[in-house]
C-alpha positions as CSV (number, residue, x, y, z in Angstrom):
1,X,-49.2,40.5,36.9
2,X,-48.1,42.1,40.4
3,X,-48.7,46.0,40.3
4,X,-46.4,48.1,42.6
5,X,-48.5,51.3,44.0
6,X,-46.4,53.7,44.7
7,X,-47.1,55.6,48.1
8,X,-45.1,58.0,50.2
9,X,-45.9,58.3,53.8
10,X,-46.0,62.1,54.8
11,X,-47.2,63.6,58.3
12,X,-50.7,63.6,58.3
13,X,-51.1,60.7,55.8
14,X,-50.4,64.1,52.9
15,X,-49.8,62.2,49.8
16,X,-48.1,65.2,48.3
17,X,-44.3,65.9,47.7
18,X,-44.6,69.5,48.5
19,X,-47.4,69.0,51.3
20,X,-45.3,71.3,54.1
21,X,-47.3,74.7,53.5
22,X,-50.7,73.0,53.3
23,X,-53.2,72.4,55.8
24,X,-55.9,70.8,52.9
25,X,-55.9,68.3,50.3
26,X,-56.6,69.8,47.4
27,X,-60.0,68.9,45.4
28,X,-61.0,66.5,43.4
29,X,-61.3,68.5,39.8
30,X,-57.9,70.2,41.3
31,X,-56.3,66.9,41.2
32,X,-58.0,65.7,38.0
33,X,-56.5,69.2,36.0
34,X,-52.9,69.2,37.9
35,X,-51.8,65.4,36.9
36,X,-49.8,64.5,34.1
37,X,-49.1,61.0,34.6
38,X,-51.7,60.2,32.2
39,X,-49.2,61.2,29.2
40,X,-46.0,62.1,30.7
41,X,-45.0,58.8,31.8
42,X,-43.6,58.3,28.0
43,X,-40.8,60.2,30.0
44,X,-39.7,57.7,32.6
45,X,-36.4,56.6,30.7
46,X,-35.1,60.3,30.4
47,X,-36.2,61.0,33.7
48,X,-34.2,58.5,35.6
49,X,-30.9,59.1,33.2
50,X,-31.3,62.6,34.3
51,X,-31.9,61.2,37.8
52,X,-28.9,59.5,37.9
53,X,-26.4,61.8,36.1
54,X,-27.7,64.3,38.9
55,X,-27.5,61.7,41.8
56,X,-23.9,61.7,40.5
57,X,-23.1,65.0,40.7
58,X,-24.2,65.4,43.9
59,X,-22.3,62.9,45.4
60,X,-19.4,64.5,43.6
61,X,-19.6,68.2,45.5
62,X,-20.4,65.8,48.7
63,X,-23.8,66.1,49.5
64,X,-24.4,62.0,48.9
65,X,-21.8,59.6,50.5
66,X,-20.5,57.5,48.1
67,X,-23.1,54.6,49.6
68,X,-26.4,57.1,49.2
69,X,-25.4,57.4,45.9
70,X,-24.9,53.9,45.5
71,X,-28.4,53.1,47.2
72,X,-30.0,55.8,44.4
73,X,-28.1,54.3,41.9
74,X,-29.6,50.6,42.5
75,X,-33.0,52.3,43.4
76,X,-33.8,54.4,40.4
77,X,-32.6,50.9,38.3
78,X,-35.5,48.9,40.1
79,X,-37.7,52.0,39.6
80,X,-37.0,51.8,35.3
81,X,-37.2,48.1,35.4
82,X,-41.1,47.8,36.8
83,X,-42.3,50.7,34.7
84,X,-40.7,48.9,32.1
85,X,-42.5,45.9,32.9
86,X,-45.9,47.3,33.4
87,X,-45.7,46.9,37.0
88,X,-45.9,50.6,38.3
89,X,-49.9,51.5,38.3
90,X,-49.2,55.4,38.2
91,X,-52.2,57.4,40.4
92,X,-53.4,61.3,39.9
93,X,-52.2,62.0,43.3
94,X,-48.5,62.3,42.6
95,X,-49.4,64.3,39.5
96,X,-46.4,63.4,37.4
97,X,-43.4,61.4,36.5
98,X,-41.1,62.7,38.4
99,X,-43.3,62.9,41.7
100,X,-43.6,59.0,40.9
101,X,-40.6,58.1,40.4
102,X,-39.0,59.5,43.5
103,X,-41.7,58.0,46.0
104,X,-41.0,54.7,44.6
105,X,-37.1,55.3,45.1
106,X,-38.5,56.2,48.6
107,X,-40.2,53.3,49.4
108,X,-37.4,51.2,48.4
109,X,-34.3,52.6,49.5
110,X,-36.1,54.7,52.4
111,X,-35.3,58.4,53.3
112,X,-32.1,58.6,51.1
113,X,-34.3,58.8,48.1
114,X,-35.8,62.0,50.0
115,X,-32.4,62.9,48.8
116,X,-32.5,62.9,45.3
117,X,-34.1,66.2,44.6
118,X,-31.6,68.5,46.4
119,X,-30.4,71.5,44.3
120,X,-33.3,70.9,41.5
121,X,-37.0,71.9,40.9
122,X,-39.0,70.2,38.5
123,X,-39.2,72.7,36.8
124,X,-35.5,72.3,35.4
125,X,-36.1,68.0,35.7
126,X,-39.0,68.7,33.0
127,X,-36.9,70.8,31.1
128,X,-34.2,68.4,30.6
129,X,-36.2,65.4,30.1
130,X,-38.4,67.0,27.6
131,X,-34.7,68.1,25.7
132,X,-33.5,64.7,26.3
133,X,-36.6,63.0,24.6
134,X,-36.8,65.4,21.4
135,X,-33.1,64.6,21.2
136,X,-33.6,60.6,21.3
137,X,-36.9,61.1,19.0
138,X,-35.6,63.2,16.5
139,X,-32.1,60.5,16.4
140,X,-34.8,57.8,15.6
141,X,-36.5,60.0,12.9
142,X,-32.8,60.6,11.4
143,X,-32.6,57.0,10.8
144,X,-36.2,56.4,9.5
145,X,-35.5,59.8,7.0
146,X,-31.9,58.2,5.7
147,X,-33.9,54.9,5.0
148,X,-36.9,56.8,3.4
149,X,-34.4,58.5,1.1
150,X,-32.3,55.7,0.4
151,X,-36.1,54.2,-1.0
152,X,-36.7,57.2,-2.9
153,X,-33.2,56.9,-4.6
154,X,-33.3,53.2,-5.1
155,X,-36.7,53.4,-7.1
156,X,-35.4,56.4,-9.1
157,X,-32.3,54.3,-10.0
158,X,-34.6,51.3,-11.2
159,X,-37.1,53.6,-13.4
160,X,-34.2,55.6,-15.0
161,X,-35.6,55.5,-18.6
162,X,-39.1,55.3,-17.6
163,X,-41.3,58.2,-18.8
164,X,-43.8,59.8,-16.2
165,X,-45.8,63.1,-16.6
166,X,-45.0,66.4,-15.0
167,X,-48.4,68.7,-14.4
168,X,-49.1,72.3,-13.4
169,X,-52.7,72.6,-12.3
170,X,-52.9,69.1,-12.4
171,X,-53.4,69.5,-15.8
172,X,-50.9,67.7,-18.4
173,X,-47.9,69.8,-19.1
174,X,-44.7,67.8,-20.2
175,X,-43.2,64.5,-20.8
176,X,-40.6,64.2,-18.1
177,X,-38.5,61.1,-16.8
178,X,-40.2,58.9,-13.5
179,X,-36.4,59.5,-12.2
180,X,-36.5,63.2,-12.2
181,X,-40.4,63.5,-10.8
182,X,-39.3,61.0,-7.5
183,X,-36.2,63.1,-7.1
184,X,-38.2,65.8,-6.9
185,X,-39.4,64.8,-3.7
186,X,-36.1,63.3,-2.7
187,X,-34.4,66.7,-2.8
188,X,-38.0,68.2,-0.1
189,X,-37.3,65.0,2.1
190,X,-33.2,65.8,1.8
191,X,-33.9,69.3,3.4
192,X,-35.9,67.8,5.9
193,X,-33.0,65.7,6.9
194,X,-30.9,68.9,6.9
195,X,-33.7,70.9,9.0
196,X,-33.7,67.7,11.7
197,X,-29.8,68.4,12.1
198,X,-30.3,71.7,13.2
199,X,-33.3,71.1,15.5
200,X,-30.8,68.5,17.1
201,X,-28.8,71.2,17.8
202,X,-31.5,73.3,19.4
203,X,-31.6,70.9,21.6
204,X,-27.5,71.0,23.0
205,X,-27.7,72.8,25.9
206,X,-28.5,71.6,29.5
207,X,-31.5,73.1,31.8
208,X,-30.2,71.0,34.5
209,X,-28.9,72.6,37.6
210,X,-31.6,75.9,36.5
211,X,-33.5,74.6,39.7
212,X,-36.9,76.7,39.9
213,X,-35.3,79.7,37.9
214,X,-32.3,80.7,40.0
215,X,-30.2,78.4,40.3
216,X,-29.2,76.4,43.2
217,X,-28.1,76.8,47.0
218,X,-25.4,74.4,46.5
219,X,-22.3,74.4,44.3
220,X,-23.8,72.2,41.7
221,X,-21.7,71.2,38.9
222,X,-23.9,71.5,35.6
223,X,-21.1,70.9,32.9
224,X,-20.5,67.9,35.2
225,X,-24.0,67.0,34.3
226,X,-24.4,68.4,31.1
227,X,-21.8,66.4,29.2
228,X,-22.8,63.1,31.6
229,X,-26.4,63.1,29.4
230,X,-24.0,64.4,26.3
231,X,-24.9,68.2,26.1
232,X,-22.5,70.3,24.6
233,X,-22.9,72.6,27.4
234,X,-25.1,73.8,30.2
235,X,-27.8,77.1,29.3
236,X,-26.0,80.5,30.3
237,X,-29.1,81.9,31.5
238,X,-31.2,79.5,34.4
239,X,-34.1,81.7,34.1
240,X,-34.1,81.1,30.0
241,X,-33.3,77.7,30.9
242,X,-36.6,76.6,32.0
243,X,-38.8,78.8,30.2
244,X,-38.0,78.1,26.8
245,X,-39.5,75.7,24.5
246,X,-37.7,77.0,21.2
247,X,-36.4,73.4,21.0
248,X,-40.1,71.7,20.9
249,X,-41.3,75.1,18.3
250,X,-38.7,74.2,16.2
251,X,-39.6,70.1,16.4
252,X,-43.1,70.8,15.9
253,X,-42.5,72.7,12.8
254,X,-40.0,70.3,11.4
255,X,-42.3,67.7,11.6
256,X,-45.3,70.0,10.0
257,X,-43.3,70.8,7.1
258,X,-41.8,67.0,6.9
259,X,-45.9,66.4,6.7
260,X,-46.3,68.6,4.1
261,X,-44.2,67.0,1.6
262,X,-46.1,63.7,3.2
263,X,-49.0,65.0,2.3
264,X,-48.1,66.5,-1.4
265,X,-46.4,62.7,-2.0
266,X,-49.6,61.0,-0.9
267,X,-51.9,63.4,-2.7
268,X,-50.1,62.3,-6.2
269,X,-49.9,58.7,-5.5
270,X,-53.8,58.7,-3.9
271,X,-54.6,60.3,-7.5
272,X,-52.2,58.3,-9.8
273,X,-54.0,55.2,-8.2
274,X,-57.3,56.3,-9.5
275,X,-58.6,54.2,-12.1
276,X,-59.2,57.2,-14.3
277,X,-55.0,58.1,-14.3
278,X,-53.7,54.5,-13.6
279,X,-50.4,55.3,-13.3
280,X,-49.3,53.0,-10.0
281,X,-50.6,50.6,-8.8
282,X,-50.4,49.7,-4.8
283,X,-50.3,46.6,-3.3
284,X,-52.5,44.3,-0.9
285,X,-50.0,45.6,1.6
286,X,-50.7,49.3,1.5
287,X,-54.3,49.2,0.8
288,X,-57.6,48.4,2.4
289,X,-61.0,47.0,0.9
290,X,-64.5,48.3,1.5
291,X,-67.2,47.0,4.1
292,X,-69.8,47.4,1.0
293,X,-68.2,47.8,-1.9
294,X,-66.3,44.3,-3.0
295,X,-64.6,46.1,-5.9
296,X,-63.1,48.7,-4.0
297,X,-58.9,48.5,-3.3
298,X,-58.8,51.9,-1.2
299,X,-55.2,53.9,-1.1
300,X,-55.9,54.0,2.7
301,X,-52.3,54.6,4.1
302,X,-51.7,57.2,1.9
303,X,-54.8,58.9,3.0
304,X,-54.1,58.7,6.8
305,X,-50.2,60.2,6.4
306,X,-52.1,62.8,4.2
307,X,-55.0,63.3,7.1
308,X,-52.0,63.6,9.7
309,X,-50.7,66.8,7.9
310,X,-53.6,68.7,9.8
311,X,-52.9,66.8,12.8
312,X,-49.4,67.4,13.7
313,X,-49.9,71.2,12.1
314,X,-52.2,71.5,14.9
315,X,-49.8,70.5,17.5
316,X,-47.4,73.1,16.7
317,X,-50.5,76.0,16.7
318,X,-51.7,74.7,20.1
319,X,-48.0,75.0,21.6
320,X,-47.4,79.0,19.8
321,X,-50.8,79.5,21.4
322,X,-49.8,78.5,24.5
323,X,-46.8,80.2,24.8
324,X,-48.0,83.2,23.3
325,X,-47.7,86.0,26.1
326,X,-46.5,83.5,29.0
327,X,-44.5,85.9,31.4
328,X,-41.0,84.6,32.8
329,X,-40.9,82.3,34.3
330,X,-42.0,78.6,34.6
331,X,-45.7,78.3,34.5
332,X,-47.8,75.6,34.8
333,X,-49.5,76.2,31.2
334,X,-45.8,74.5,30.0
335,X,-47.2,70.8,31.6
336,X,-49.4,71.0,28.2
337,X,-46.2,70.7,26.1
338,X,-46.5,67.3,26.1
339,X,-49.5,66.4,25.1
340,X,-48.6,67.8,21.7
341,X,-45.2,66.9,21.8
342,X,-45.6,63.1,22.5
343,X,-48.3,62.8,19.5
344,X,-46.1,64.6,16.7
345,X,-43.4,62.4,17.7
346,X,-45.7,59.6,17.2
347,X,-47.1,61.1,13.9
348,X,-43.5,61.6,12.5
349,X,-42.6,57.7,13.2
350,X,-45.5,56.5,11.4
351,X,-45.3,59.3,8.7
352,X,-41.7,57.9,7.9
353,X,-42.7,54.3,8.1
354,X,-45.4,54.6,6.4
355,X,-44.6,56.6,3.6
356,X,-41.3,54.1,3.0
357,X,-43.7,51.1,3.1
358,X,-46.2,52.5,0.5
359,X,-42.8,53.1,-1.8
360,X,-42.1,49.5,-1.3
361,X,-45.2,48.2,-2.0
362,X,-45.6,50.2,-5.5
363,X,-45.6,50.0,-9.0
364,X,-45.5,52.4,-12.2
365,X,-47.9,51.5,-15.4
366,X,-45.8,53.8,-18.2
367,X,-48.1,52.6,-21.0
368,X,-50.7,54.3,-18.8
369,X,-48.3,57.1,-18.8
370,X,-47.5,57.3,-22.6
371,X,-51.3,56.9,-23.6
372,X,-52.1,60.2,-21.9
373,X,-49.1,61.8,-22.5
374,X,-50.7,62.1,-26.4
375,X,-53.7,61.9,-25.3
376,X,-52.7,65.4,-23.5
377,X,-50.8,66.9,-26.7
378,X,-47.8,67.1,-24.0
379,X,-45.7,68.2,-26.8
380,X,-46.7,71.0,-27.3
381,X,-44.3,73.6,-26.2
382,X,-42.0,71.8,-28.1
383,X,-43.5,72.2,-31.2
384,X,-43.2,76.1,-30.3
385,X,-39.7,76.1,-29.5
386,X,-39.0,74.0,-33.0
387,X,-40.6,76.9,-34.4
388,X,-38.7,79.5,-33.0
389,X,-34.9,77.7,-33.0
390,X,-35.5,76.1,-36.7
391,X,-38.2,79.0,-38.3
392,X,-36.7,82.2,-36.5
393,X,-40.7,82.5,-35.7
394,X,-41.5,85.0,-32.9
395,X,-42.2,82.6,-29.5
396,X,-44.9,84.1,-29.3
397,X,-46.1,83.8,-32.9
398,X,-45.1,80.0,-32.3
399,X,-47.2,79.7,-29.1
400,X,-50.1,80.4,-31.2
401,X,-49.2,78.2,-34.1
402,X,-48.9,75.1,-31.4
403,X,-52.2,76.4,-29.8
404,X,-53.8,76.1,-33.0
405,X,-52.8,72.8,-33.4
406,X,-54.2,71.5,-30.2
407,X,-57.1,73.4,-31.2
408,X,-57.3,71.4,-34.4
409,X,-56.5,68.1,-33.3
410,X,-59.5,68.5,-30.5
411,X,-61.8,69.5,-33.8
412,X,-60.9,66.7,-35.9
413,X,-60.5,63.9,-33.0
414,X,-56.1,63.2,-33.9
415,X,-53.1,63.4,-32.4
416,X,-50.4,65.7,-32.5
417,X,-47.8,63.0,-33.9
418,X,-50.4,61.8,-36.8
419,X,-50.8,65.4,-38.6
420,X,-49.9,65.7,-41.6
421,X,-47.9,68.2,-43.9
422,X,-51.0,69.6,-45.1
423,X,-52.7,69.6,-41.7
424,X,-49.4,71.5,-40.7
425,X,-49.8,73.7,-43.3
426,X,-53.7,74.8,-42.5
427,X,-52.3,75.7,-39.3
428,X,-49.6,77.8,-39.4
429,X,-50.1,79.5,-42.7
430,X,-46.5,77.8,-43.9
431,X,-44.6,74.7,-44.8
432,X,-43.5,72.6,-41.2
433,X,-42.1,69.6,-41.0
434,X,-41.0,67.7,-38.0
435,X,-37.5,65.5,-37.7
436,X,-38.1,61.8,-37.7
437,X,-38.7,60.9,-34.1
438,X,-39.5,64.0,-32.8
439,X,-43.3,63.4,-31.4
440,X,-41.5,60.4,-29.2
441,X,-41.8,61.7,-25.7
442,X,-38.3,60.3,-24.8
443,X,-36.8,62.9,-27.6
444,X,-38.8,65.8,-26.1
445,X,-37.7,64.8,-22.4
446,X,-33.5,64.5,-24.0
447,X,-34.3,67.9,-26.1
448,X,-34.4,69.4,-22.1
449,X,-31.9,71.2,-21.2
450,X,-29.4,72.7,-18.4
451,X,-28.5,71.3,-14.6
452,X,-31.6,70.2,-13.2
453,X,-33.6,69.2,-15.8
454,X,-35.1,66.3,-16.8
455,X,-33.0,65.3,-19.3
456,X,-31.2,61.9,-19.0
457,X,-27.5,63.0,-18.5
458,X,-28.8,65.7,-16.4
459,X,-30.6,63.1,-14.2
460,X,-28.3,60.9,-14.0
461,X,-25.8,63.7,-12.4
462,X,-28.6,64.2,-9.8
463,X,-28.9,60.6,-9.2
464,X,-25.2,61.0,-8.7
465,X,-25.5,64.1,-5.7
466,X,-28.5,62.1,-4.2
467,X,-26.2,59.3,-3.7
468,X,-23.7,61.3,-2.1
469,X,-26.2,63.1,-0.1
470,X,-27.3,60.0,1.2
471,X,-23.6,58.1,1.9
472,X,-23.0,62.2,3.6
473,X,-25.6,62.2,5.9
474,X,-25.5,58.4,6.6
475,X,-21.9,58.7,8.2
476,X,-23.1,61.6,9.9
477,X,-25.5,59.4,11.7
């Protein structure tokens, strides 16, 4: 493959785009700390839309002729084509995207490319690219959330019946339905979705036009601009403009909390795939095998999207660290935006992805379920609230009574559902007996009640809102 270096011939043989004030090339380590290329050529797309919808502006107010505009037009198209092809080897010496991208317009359309950069600074070109690209990023993530919740839904739908365990210090607590513990998560990915929609909106105004922090010497058009790369509007303020990274705080944090729930989904299932719970089972797909162990089917995936929780949380500490006491306005301390930002972006795809193909590749073992859902005495709380609604015993009085019967059954090696009237009556002191049915855990999950609970009619009504949540948000897409 043919690799274009990209040069630009300056007096003195100067390699640098802003070589007029000095005398001496700057050092090595100098060089090695001020380039950028290394990450921020993931920007080159952006970059040249921005390019062009500023090219265009210019030769609006008439400082391009129609045919400079025309040349930087057909330039800037060859320029994305051969980084798009792998034919652009990028060099430390013009530091950054945008440096490279305009010598290469240079060298191929000659000094109109010199051009280009009138009545802009890179410091407002970096602002807008980086706006543009958490825009596009976060528009790919929207799709990837409405899919993972549409997996989330459809898996809830086909378990509706299915009994699952609820736990509160991941000890056993209550019978519940498999429907109502995935829409659990459901409803933490559904505000997720929500959250993305209003860090796309953090992201609706234009830098472009800010120029260093002033604004520019020319009468630039920036709504002109602005609405060309589909803005709502330019920034009021050009010295806010190009200082602020609320836009990339407010990514960062969307995808740390997104890993969170991640996280918390792939802790259950890395657990509920132990042999010791047993209650899913993951695929060949999902899962990796040991280079020692032959038995070993490990829950791999899961446990990278959980390990990437840190990860991306780290991204957004390093950038409120950064911009932690940073005076007004540009500084160079912003070119390590990036770095974070490109990785989280990459996290979140692979987080969505990967969570979504884990849920595909999955399988719930109920008998598993119901085994230690008496092996657990699960009923117990409703063996206290019989008390107190049939008995008019004290709650309280009734917590103990079921208490005692745990205790007793752990004595005597049985089961809640196996005791007997007599066993009934060593415990609580009186005469109990149970309705027919009543130790099943499906009749304690139907006994819940109230919106929200786990019981089947109220499930079914959530199943209903996800639904529309999901056909909502969809069309909103």
């Amino acid at each position: 493959m043919v690799r274009l270096y990209v040069r630009l011939y300056m007096p003195n043989g100067n390699m640098k785009l802003w070589h007029g004030r000095f005398e001496a090339a700057p050092s090595k380590i100098t060089e090695e700390i001020s380039e950028s290329i290394s990450f921020d050529h993931a920007l080159y797309k952006v970059d040249i839309r921005a390019s062009l919808a500023h090219a265009r502006m210019l030769a609006k107010i008439g400082v391009l002729t129609a045919d400079e505009f025309k040349k930087i037009e057909g330039g800037l198209t060859q320029v994305r084509a051969e980084i798009a092809e792998g034919k652009m080897a990028f060099s430390a010496a013009l530091e950054d995207i945008h440096m490279h991208v305009e010598a290469r317009l240079t060298e191929i359309i000659g000094d109109t490319g010199k051009k280009l950069h009138t009545g802009r600074s890179r410091n407002d070109q970096v602002a807008v690219d980086t706006h543009l690209f958490v825009r596009e990023a976060l528009i790919e993530h929207r799709t990837d959330m409405v899919s993972l919740l549409a997996q989330i839904l459809k898996l809830a739908e086909e378990n509706f019946g299915v009994l699952w365990i609820g736990y509160t210090h991941l000890q056993i607590a209550q019978p519940v339905l498999l429907s109502h513990y995935l829409l659990a998560y459901f409803w933490q990915f559904a505000r997720d979705l929500d959250l993305l929609d209003f860090v796309i909106q953090s992201t609706n105004q234009s830098p472009l036009g800010s120029a260093a922090l002033g604004g520019a010497n020319y009468p630039i058009d920036r709504q002109m601009t602005a609405h060309e790369l589909g803005f709502a509007a330019p920034y009021p303020n050009s010295m806010d403009a190009v200082a602020n990274r609320d836009y990339q705080l407010n990514y960062h944090f969307w995808a740390t909390r997104l890993f969170l729930h991640i996280a918390r989904f792939c802790e259950d299932i890395i657990i509920y795939n132990t042999t010791e719970f047993g209650y899913v089972t993951l695929s060949d797909a999902v899962t990796t095998g040991s280079s020692i162990m032959p038995q070993k089917k490990n829950p791999d995936i899961a446990e990278l999207l959980r390990g990437k929780a840190g990860r991306v949380n780290g991204n957004l500490q390093a950038l409120v660290t950064n911009l932690k006491g940073l005076p007004l306005t540009y500084n160079r301390d912003l070119q390590e935006d990036k770095v974070y930002l490109f990785d989280s972006v990459k996290q979140a795809r692979q987080g969505l992805l990967g969570l979504k193909e884990i849920l595909l590749n999955i399988q719930f073992n109920e008998a598993r379920v119901l085994e230690n859902l008496s092996r657990g005495f699960a009923l117990a709380t409703d063996i206290a609230d019989f008390l107190v609604r049939e008995k008019n015993t004290p709650f309280r009085d009734a917590h103990a009574v079921a208490g005692n019967a745990v205790a007793y059954c752990e004595k005597n090696q049985k089961r809640l559902e196996v005791l007997t009237k007599d066993d009934w009556q060593k415990i609580a002191g009186f005469a109990v007996e149970f309705p027919a049915g009543f130790f099943q855990p499906q009749q304690s999950v139907s006994r819940r009640q109230g919106d929200g609970s786990t019981n089947p009619t109220a499930v079914t009504e959530q199943l209903a809102l996800a639904r529309s949540f999901i056909i909502g948000h969809d069309s909103q897409g």
